[in-house]
C-alpha positions as a Markdown table, in Angstrom:
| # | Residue | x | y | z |
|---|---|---|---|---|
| 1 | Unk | 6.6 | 56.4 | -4.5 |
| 2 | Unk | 3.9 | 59.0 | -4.4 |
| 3 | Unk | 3.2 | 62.3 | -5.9 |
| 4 | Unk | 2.0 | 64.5 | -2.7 |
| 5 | Unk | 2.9 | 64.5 | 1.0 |
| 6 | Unk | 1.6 | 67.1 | 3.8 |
| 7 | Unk | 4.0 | 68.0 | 7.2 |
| 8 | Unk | 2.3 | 69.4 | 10.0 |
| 9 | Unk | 4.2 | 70.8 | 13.0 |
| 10 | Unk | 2.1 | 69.5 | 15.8 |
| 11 | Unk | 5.0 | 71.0 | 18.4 |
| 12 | Unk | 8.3 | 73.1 | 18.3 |
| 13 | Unk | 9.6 | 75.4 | 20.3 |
| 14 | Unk | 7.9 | 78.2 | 18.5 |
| 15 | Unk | 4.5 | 79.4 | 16.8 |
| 16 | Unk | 3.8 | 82.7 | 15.5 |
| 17 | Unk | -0.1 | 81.8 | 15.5 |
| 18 | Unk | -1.7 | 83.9 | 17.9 |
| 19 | Unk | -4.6 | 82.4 | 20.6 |
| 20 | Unk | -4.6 | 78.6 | 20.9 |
| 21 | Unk | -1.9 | 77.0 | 19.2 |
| 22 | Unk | 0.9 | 76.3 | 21.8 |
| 23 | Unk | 4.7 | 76.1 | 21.9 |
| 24 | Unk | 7.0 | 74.0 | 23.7 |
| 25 | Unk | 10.5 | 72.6 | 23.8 |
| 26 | Unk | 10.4 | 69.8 | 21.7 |
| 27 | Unk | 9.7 | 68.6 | 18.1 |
| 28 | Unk | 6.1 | 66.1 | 16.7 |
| 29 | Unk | 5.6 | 66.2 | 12.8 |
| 30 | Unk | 2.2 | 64.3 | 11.7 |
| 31 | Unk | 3.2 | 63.3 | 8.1 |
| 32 | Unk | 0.3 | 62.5 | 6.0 |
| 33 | Unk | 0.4 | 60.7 | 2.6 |
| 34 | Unk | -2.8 | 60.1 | 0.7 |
| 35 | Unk | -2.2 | 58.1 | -1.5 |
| 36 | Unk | -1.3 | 55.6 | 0.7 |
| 37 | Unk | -3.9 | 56.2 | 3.7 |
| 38 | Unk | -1.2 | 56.5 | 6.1 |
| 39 | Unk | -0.4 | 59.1 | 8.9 |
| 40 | Unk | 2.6 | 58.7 | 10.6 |
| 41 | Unk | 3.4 | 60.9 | 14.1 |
| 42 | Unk | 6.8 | 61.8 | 13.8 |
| 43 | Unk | 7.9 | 62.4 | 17.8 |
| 44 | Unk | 5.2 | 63.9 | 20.3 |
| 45 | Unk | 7.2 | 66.5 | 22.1 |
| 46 | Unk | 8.1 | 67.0 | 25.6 |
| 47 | Unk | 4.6 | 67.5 | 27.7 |
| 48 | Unk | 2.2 | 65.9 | 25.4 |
| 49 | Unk | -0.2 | 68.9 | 26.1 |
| 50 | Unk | 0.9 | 71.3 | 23.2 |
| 51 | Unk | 0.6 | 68.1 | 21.0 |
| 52 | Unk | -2.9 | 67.1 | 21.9 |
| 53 | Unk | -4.0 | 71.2 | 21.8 |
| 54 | Unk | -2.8 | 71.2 | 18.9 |
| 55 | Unk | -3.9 | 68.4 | 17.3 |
| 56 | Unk | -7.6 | 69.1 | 18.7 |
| 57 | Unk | -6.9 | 73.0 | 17.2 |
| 58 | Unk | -6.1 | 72.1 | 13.8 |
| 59 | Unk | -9.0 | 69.0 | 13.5 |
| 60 | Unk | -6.1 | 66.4 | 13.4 |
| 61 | Unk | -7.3 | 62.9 | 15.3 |
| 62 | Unk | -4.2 | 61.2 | 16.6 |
| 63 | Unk | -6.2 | 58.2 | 16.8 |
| 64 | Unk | -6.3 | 58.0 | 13.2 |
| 65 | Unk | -2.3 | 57.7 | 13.4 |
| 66 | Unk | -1.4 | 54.4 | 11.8 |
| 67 | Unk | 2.8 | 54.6 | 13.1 |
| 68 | Unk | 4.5 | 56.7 | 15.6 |
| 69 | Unk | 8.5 | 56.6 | 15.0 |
| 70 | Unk | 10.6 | 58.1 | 17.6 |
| 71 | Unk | 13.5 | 59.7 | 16.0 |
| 72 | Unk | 15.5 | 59.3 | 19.3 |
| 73 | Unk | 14.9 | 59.0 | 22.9 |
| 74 | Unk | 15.3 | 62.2 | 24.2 |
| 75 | Unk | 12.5 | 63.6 | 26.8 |
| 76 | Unk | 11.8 | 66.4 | 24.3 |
| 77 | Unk | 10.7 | 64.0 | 21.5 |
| 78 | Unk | 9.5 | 61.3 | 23.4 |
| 79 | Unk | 7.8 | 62.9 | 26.6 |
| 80 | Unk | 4.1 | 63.6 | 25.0 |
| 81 | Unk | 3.9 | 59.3 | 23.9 |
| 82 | Unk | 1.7 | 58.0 | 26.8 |
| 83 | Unk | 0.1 | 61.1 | 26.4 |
| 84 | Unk | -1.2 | 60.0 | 22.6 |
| 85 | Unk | -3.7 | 57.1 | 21.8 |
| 86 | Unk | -1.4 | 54.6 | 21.6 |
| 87 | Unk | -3.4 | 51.7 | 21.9 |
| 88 | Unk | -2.8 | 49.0 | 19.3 |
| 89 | Unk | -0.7 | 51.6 | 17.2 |
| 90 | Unk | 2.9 | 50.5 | 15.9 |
| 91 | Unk | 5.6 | 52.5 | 17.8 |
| 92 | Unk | 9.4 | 52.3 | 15.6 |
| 93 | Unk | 12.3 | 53.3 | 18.1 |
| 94 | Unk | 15.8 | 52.4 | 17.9 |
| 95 | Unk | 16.3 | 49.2 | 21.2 |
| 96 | Unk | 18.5 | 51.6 | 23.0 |
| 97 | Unk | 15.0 | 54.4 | 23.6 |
| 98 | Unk | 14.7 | 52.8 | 27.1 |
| 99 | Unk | 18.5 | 53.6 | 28.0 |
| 100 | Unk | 18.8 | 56.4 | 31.0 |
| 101 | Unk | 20.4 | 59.0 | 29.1 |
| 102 | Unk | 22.2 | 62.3 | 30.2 |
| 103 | Unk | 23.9 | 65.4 | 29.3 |
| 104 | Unk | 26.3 | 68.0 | 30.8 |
| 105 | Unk | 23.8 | 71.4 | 30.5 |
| 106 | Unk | 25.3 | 74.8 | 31.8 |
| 107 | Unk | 23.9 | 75.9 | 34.5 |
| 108 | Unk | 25.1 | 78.7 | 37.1 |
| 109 | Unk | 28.7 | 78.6 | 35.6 |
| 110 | Unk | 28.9 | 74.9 | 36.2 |
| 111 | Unk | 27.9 | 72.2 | 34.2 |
| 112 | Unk | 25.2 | 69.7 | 35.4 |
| 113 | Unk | 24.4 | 66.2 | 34.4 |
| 114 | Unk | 21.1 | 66.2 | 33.6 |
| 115 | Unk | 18.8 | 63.4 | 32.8 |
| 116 | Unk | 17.7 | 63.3 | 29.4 |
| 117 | Unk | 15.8 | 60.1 | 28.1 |
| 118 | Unk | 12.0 | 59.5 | 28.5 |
| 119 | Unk | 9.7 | 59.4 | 31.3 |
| 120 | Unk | 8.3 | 56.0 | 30.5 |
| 121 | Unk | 9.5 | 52.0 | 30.7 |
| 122 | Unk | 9.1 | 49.7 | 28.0 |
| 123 | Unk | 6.5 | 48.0 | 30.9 |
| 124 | Unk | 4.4 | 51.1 | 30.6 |
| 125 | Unk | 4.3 | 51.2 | 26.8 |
| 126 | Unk | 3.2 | 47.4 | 26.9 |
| 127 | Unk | 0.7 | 47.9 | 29.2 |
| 128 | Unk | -1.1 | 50.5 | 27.1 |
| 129 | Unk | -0.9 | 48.9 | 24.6 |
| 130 | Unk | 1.5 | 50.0 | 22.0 |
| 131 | Unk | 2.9 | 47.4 | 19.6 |
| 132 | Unk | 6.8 | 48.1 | 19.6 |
| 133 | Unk | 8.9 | 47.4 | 16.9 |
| 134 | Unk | 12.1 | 47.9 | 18.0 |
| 135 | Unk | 15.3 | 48.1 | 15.4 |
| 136 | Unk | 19.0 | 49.4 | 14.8 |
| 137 | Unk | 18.1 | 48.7 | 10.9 |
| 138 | Unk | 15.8 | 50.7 | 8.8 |
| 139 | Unk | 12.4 | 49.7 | 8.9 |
| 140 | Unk | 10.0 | 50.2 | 6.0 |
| 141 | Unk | 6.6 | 51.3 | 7.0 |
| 142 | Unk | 5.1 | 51.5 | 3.3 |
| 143 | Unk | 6.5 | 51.3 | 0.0 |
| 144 | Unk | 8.6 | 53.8 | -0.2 |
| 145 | Unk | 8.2 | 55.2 | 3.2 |
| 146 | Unk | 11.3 | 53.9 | 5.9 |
| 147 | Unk | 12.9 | 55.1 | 9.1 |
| 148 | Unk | 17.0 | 55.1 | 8.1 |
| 149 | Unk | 17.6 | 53.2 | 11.3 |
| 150 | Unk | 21.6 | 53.5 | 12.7 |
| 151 | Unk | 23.1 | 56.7 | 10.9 |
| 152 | Unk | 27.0 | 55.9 | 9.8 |
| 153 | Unk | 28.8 | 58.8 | 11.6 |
| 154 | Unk | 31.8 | 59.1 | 8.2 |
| 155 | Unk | 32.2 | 63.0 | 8.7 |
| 156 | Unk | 34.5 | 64.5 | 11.4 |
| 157 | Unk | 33.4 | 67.6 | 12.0 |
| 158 | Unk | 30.0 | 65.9 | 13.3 |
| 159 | Unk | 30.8 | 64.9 | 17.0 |
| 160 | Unk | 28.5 | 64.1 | 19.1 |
| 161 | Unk | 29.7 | 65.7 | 22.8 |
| 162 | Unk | 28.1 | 66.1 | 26.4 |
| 163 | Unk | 26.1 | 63.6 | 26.2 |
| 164 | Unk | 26.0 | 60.1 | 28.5 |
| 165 | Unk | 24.4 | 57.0 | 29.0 |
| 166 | Unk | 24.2 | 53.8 | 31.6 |
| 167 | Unk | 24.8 | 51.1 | 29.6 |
| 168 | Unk | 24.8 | 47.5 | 31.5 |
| 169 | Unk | 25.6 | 49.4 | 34.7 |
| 170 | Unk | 28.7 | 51.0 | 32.9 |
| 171 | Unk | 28.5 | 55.0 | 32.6 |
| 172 | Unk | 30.1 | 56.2 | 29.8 |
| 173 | Unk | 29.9 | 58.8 | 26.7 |
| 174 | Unk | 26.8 | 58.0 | 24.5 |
| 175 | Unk | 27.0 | 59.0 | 20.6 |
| 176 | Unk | 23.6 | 58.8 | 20.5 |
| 177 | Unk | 23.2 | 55.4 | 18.2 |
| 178 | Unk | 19.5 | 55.8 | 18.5 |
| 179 | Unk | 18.8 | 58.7 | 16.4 |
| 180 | Unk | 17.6 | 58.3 | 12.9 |
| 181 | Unk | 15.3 | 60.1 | 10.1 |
| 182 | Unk | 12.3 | 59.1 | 8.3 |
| 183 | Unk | 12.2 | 59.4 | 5.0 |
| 184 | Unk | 9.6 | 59.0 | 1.9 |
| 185 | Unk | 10.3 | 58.5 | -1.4 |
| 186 | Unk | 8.6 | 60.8 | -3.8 |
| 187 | Unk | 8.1 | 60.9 | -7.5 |
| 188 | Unk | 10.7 | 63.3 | -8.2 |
| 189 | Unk | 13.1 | 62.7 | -4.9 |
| 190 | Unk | 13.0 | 61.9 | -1.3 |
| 191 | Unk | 11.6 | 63.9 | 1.7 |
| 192 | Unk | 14.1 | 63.8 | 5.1 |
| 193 | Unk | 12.6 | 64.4 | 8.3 |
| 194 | Unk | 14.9 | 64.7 | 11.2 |
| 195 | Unk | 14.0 | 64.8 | 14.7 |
| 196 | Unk | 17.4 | 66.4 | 16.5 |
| 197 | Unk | 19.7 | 64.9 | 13.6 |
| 198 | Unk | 22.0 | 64.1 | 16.4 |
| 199 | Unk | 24.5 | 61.8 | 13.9 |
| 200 | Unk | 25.0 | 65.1 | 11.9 |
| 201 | Unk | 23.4 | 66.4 | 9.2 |
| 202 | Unk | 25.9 | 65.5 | 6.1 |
| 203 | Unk | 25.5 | 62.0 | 7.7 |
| 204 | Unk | 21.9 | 61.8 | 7.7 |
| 205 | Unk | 22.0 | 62.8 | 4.2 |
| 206 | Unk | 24.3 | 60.8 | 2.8 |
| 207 | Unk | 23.0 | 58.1 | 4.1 |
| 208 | Unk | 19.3 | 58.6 | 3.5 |
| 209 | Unk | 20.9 | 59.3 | -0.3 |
| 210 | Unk | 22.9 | 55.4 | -0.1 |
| 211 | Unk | 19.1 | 53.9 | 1.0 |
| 212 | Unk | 17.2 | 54.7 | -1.4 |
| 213 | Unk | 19.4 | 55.7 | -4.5 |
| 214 | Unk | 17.2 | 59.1 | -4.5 |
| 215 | Unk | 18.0 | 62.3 | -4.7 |
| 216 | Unk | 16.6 | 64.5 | -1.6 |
| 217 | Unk | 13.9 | 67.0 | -2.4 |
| 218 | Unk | 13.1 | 68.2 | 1.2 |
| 219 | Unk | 14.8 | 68.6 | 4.6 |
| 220 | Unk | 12.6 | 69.3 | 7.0 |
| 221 | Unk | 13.1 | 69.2 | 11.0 |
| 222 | Unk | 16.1 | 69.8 | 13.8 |
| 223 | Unk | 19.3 | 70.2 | 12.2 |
| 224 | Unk | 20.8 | 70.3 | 16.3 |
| 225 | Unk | 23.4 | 73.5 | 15.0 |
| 226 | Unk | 22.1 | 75.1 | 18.2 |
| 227 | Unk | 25.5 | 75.2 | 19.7 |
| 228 | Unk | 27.6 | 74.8 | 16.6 |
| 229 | Unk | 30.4 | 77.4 | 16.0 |
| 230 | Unk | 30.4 | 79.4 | 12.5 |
| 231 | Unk | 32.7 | 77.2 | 11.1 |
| 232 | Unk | 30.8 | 73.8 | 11.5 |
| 233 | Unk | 27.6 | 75.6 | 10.2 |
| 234 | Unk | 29.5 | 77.1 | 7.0 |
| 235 | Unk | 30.8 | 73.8 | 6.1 |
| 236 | Unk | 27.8 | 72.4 | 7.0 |
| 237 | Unk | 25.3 | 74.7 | 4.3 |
| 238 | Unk | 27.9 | 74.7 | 1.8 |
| 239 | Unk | 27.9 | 70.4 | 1.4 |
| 240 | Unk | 23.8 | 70.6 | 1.7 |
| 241 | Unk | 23.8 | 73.1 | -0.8 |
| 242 | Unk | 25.5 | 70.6 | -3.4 |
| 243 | Unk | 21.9 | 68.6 | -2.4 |
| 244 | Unk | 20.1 | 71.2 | -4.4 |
| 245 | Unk | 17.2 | 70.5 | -2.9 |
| 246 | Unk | 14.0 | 72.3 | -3.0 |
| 247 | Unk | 12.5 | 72.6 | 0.5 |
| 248 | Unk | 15.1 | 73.4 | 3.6 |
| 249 | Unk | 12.4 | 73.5 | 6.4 |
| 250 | Unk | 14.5 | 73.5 | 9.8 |
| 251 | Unk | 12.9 | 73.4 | 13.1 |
| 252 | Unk | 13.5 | 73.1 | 16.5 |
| 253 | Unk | 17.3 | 72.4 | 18.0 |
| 254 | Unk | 18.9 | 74.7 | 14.6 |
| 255 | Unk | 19.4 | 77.4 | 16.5 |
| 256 | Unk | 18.6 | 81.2 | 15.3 |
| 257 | Unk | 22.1 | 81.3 | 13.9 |
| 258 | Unk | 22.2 | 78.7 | 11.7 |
| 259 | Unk | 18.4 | 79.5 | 10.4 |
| 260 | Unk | 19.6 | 82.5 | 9.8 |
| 261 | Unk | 22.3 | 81.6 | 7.3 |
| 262 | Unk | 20.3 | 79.0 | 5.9 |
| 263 | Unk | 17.6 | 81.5 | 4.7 |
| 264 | Unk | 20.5 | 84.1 | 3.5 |
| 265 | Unk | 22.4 | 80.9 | 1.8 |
| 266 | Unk | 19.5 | 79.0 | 0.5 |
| 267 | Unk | 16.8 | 81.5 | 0.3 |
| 268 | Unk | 15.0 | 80.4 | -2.6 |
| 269 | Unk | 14.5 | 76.6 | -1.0 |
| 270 | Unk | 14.5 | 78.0 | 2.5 |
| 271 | Unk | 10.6 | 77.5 | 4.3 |
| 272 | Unk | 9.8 | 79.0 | 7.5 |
| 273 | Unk | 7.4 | 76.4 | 10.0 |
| 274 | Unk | 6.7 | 76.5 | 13.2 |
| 275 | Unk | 3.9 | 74.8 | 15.3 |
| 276 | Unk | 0.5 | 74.8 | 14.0 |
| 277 | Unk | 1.2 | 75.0 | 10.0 |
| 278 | Unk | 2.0 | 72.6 | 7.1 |
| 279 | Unk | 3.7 | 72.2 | 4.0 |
| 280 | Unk | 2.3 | 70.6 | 1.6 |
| 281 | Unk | 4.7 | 69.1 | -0.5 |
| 282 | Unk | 4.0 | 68.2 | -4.3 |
């Protein structure tokens, strides 16, 4: 466990830093702890130029990164990776990351499958180098530092919709088993970071709670409620708010909507990031 963790938003989809600090579609966190000398890059975005801007902009060397984890493998957390020094580093993904993935998007009154998973092979992360650890379990990093591995989907009101895969040549509806959290176990509870939090946030939760046997200080990352309707998003910040957590930090895929009723809900917890600042957490 250790007393003092710092979260830097490397990329999402908005800054409100003026001059060089870039946005883009997307979500990368660089955690660092420490106490532990370890920096872990949580996802690297969609382009991998905003993350390497801003990384040079705010002094960070992404060589000094000892574990990238991808929290799924969607092209707006996973595009930026063979962008990234990721020579000899350990990259954590879930075995389906290399799947062809899809999802029915709007577009001109229709909807249109479009393709959603990475722009990369598991060839070309083996021939740059990257040492892949690949795992439907939770992996522990450090003590007291773990990805949450597969998510247990128990609550219904947290479906996972539009979304499509080619499994073994088979085409059919993908719940998205690769999407997990990372978590890190503090003195006085446990920090989640989620990348899309595709299994649904009371999920994520719960289980992160059943791993460790910790209480959750911190939430801090895409709570996907972009397209949720009021009802899903009520229920939703009235079970996190029996968390009574300290930190609420969403990002990314929450949507303006939900943000918005997290701050009026939860205003004393609730922490406004976007690209180019931290939290340090203590």
């Amino acid at each position: 466990m250790v007393s003092e963790v710092r979260v830097t938003v490397l990329v999402d989809s908005l800054t409100r830093f003026e001059g060089p600090i870039l946005a883009e579609n997307g979500l990368s966190l660089l955690v660092e702890i420490p106490e532990l000398d370890l920096k872990i890059l949580f996802d690297v975005g969609i382009t991998g130029h905003a993350l390497i801007n801003n990384s040079k902009v705010l002094g960070m060397d992404l060589s000094e990164v000892d574990f990238i984890v991808l929290s799924h493998n969607h092209y707006d957390h996973t595009g930026g990776l063979l962008k990234t020094p990721i020579s000899g580093k350990i990259v954590v993904a879930h075995p389906e990351i290399f799947l062809p993935k899809y999802s029915l998007v709007p577009s001109l009154g229709m909807k249109t499958l479009t393709y959603t998973g990475p722009p990369f092979r598991k060839e070309d992360l083996e021939k740059s180098g990257a040492n892949l650890i690949l795992s439907k379990n939770p992996v522990k990093l450090a003590p007291g530092v773990l990805t949450t591995g597969e998510i247990p989907r128990r609550n219904d009101m947290e479906r996972v919709e539009g979304f499509y895969v080619n499994r073994n040549d088979e085409f059919v509806e993908d719940q998205l088993p690769d999407d997990q959290a990372l978590l890190i176990e503090m003195d006085d509870g446990l920090i989640v970071l989620t990348g899309c939090c595709h299994s649904g946030l009371i999920n994520t939760l719960e289980w992160a709670t059943e791993l460790t046997g910790r209480e959750i200080k911190a939430l801090i990352g895409g709570f996907h409620l972009i397209d949720a309707d009021e009802k899903r998003i009520n229920e939703t910040i009235k079970r996190i708010s029996n968390f009574n957590m300290k930190i609420v930090a969403p990002l990314h895929c929450t949507g303006l909507k939900a943000t918005l009723m997290f701050y009026r809900t939860m205003e004393s917890s609730f922490r406004e990031i976007w690209a180019g600042k931290s939290l340090e957490i203590s």
